[in-house]
The first five atom37 places (N, CA, C, CB, O) and aatype in JSON, in Angstrom:
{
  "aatype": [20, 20, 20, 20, 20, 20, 20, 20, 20, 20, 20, 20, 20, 20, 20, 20, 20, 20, 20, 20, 20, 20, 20, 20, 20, 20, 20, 20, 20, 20, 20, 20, 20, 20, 20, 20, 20, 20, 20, 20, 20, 20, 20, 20, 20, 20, 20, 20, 20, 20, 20, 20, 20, 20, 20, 20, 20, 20, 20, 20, 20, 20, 20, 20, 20, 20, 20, 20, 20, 20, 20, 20, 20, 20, 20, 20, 20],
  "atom_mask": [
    [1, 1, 1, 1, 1],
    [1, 1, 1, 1, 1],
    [1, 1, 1, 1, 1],
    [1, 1, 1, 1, 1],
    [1, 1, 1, 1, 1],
    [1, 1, 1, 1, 1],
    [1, 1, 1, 1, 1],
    [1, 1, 1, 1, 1],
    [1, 1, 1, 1, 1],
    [1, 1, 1, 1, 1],
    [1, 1, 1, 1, 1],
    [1, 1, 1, 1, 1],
    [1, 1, 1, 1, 1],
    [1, 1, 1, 1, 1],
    [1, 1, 1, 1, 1],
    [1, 1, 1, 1, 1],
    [1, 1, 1, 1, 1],
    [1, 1, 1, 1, 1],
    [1, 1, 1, 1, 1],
    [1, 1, 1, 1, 1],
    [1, 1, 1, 1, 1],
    [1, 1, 1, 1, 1],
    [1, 1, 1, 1, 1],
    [1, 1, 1, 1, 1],
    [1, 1, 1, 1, 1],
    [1, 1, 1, 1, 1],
    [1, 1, 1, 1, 1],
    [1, 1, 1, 1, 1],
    [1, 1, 1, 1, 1],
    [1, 1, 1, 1, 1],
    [1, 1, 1, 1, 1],
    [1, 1, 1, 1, 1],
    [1, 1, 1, 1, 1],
    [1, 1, 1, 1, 1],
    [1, 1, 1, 1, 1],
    [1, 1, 1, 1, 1],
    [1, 1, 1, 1, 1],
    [1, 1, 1, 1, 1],
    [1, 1, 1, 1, 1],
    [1, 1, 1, 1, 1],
    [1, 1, 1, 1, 1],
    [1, 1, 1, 1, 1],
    [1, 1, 1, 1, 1],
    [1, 1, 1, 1, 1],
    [1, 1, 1, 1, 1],
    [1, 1, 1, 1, 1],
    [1, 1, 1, 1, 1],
    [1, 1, 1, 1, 1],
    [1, 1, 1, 1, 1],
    [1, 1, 1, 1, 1],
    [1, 1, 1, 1, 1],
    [1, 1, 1, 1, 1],
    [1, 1, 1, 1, 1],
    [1, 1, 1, 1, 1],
    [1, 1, 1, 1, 1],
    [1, 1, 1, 1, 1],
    [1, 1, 1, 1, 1],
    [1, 1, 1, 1, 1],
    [1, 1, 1, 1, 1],
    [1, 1, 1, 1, 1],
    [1, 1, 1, 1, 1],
    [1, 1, 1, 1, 1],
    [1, 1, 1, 1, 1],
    [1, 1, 1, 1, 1],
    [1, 1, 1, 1, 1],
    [1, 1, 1, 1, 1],
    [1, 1, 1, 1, 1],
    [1, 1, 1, 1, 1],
    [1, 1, 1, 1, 1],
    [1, 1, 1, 1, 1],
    [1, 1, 1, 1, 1],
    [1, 1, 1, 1, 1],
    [1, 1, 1, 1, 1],
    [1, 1, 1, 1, 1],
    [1, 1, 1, 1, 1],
    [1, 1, 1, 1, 1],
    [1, 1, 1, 1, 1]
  ],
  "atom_positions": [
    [[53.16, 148.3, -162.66], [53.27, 146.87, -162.5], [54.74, 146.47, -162.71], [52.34, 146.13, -163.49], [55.48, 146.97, -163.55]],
    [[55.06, 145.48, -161.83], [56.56, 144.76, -161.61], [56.69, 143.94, -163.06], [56.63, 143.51, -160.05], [55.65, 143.31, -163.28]],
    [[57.56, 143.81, -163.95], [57.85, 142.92, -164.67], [58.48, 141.82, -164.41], [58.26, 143.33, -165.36], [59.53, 141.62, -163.79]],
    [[57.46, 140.82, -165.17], [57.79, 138.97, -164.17], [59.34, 138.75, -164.66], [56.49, 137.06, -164.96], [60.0, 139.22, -165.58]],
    [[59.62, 137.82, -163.62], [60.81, 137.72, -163.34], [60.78, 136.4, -163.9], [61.25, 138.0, -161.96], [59.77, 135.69, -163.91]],
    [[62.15, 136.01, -164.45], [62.59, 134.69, -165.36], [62.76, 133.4, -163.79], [64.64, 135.13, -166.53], [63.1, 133.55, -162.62]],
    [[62.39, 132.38, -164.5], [62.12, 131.2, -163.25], [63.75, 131.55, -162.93], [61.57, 129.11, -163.77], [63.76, 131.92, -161.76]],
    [[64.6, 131.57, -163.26], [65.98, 131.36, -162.84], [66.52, 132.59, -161.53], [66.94, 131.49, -164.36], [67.23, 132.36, -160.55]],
    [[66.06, 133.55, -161.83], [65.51, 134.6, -160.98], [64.87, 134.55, -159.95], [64.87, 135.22, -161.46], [65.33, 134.79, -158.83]],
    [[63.72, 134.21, -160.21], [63.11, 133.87, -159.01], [63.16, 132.47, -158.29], [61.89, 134.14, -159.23], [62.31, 132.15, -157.46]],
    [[64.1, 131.73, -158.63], [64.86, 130.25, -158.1], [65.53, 130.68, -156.77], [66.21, 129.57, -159.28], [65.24, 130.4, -155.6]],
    [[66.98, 131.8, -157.55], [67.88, 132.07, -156.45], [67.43, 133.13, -155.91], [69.22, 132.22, -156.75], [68.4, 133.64, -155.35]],
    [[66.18, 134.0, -155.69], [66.28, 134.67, -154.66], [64.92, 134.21, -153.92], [66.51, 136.16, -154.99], [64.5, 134.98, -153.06]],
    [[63.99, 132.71, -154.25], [63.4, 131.76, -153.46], [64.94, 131.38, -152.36], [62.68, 130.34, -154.58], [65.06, 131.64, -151.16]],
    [[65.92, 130.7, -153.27], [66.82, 130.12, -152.25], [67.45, 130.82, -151.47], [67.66, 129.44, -152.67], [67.65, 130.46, -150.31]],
    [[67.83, 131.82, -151.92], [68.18, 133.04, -151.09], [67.38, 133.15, -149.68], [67.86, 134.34, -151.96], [67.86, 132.92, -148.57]],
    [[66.18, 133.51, -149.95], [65.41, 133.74, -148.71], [65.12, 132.8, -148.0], [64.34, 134.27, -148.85], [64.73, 133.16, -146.89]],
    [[65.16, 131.46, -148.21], [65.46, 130.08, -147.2], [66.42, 130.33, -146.96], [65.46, 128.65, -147.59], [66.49, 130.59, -145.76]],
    [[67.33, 130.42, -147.45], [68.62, 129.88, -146.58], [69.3, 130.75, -145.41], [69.79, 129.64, -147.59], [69.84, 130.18, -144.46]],
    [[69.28, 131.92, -145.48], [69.65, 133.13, -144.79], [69.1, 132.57, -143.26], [68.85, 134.67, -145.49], [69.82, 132.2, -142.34]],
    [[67.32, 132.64, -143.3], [66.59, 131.75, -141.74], [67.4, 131.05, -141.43], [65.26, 130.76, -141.74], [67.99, 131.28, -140.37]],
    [[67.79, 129.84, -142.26], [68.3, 128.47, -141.84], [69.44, 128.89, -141.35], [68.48, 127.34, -142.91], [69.57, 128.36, -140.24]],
    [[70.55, 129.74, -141.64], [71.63, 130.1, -141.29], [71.42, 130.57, -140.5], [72.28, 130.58, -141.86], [71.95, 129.91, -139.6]],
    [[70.67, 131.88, -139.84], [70.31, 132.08, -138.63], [69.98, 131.0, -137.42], [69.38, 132.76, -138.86], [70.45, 130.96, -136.28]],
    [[69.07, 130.17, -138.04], [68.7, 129.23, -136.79], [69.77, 128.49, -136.2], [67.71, 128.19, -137.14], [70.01, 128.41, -134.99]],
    [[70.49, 127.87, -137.28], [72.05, 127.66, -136.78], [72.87, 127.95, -136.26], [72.63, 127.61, -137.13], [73.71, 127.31, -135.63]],
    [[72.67, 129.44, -136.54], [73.81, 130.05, -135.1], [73.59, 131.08, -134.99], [75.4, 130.1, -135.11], [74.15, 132.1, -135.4]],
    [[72.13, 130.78, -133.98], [71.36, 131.55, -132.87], [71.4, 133.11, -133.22], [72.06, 131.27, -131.33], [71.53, 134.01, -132.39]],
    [[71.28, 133.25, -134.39], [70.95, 134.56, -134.76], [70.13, 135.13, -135.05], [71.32, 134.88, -135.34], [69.38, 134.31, -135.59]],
    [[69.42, 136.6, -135.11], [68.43, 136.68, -135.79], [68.91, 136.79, -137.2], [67.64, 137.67, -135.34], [70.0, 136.51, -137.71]],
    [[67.57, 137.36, -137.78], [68.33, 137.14, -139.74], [68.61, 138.16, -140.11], [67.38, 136.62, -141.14], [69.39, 138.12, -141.06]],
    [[68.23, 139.46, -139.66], [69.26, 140.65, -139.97], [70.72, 140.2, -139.8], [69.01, 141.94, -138.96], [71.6, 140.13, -140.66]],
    [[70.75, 139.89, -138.43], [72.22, 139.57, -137.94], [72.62, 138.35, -138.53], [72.39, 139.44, -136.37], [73.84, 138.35, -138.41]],
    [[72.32, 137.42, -139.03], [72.93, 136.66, -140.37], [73.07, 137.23, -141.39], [72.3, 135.66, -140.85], [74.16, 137.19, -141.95]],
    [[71.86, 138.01, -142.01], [72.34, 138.86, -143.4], [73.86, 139.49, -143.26], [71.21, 140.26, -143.68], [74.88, 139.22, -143.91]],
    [[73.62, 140.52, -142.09], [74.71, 141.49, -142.2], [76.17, 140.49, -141.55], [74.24, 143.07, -141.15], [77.22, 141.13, -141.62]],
    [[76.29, 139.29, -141.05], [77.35, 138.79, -140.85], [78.02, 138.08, -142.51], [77.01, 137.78, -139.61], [79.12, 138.16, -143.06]],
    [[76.99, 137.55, -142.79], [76.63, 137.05, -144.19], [77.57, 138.09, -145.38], [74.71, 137.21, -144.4], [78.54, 137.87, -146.11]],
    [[76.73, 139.28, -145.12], [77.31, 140.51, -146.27], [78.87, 140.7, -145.78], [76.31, 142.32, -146.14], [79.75, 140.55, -146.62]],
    [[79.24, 141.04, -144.38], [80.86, 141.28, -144.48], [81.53, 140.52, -144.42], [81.47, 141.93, -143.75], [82.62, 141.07, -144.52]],
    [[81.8, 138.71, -144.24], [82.72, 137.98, -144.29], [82.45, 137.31, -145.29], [82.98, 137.39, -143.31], [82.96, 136.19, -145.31]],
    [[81.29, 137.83, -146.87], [81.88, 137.01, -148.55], [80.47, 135.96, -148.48], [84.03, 135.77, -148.51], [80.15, 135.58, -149.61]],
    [[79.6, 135.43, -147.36], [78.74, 134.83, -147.96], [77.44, 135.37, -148.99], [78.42, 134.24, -147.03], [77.01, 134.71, -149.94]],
    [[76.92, 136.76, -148.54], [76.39, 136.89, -149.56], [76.71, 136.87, -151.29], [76.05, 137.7, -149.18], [75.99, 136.62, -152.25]],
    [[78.04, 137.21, -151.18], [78.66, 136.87, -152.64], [78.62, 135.64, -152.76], [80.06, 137.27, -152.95], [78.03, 135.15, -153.71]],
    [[79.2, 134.92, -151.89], [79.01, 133.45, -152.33], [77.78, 132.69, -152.73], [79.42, 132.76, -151.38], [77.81, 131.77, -153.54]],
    [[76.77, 133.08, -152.19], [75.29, 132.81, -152.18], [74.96, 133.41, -153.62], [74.4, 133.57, -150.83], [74.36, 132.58, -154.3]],
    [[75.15, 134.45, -154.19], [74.64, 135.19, -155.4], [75.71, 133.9, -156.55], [75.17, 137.42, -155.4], [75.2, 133.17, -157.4]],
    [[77.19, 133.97, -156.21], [77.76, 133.16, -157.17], [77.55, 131.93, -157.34], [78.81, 133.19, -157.12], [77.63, 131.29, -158.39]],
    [[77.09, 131.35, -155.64], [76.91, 129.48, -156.18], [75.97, 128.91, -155.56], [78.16, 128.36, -155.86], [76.03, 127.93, -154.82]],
    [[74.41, 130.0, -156.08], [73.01, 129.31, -155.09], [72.85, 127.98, -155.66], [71.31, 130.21, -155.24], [72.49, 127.09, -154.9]],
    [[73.12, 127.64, -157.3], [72.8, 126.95, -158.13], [73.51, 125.64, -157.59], [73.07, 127.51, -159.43], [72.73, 124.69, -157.55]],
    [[74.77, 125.35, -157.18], [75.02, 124.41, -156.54], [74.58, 123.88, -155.36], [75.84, 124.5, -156.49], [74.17, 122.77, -155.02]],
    [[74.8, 125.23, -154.67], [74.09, 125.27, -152.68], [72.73, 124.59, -153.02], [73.66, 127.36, -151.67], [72.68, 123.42, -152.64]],
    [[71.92, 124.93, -153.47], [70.63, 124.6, -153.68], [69.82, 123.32, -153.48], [70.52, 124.86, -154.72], [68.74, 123.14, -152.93]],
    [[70.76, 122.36, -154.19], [70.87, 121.19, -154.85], [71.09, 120.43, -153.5], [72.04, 121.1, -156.05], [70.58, 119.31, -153.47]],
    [[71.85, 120.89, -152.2], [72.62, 119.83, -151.67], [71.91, 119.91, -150.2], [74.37, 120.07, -151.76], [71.34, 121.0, -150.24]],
    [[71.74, 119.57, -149.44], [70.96, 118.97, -148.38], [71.34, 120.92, -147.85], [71.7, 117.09, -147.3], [72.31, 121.59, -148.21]],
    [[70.03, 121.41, -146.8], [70.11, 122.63, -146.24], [71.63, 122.54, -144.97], [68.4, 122.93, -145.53], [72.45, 123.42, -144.7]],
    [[71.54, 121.53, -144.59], [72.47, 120.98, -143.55], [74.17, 121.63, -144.18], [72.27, 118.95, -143.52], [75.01, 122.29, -143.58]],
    [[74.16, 121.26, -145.2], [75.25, 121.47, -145.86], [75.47, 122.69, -146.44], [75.36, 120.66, -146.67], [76.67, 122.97, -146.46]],
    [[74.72, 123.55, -146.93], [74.68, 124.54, -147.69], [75.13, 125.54, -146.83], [73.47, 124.76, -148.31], [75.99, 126.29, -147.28]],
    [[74.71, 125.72, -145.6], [74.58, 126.38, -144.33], [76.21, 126.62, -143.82], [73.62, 125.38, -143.24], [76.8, 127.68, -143.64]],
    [[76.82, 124.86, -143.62], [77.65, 124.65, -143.2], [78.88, 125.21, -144.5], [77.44, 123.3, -142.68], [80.04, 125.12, -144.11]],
    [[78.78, 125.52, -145.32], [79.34, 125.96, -146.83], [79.51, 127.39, -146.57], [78.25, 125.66, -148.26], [80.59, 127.96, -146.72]],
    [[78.29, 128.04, -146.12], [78.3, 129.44, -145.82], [79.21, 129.55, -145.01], [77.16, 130.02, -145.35], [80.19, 130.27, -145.23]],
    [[79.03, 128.77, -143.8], [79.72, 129.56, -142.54], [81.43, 129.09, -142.53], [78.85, 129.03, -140.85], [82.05, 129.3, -141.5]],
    [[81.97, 128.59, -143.43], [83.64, 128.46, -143.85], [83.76, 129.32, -144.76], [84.24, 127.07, -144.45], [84.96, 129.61, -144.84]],
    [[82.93, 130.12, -145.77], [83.44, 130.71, -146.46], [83.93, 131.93, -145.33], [82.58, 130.91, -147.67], [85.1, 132.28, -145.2]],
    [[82.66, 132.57, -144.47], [82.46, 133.63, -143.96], [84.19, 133.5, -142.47], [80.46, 133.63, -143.44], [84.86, 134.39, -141.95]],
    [[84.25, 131.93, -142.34], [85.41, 131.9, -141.4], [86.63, 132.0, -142.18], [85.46, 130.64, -140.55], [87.63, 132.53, -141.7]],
    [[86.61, 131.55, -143.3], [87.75, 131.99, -144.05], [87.97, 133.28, -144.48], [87.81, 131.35, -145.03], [89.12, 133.6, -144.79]],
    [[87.0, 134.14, -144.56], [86.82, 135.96, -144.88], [87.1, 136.5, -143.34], [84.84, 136.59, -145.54], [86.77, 137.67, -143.2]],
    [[87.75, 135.73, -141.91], [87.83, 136.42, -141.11], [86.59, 136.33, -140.11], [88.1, 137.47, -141.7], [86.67, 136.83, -138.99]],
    [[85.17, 135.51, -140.66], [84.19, 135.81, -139.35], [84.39, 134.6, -138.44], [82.45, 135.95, -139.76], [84.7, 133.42, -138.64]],
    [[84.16, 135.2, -137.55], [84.23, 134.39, -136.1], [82.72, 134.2, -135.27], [85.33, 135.34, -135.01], [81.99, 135.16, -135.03]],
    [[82.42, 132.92, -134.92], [81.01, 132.55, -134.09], [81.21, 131.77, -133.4], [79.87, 132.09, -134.69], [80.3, 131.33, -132.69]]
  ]
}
């Protein structure tokens, strides 16, 4: 048996797994191919360091947060 996970835990990797889709749907990706664009231009770090803010703020925005970090790490869409 899995040992339960602390609500804070299972918060950010609830938000985690929304947001990744949403980022996909945005730019026409599938969600592998958001994850892995995600993982090499810094948003998944960013996502692990500031779900707690992202979270909070309209999906519209959070999305749009991701995809400057990932243009500022060099990705292009």
């Amino acid at each position: 048996m899995y040992p339960k996970l602390d609500k804070v835990t299972s918060d950010k990797i609830s938000f985690i797994a929304f947001i990744i889709p949403e980022f996909a749907d945005a730019y026409k990706m599938d969600i592998q191919e958001a994850y892995k664009y995600l993982q090499k231009y810094g948003g998944i770090q960013f996502l692990h360091e500031h779900w707690w803010a992202l979270h909070t703020d309209n999906p519209f925005h959070a999305v749009r947060d991701l995809y400057n970090i990932c243009v500022e790490n060099g990705g292009q869409r």
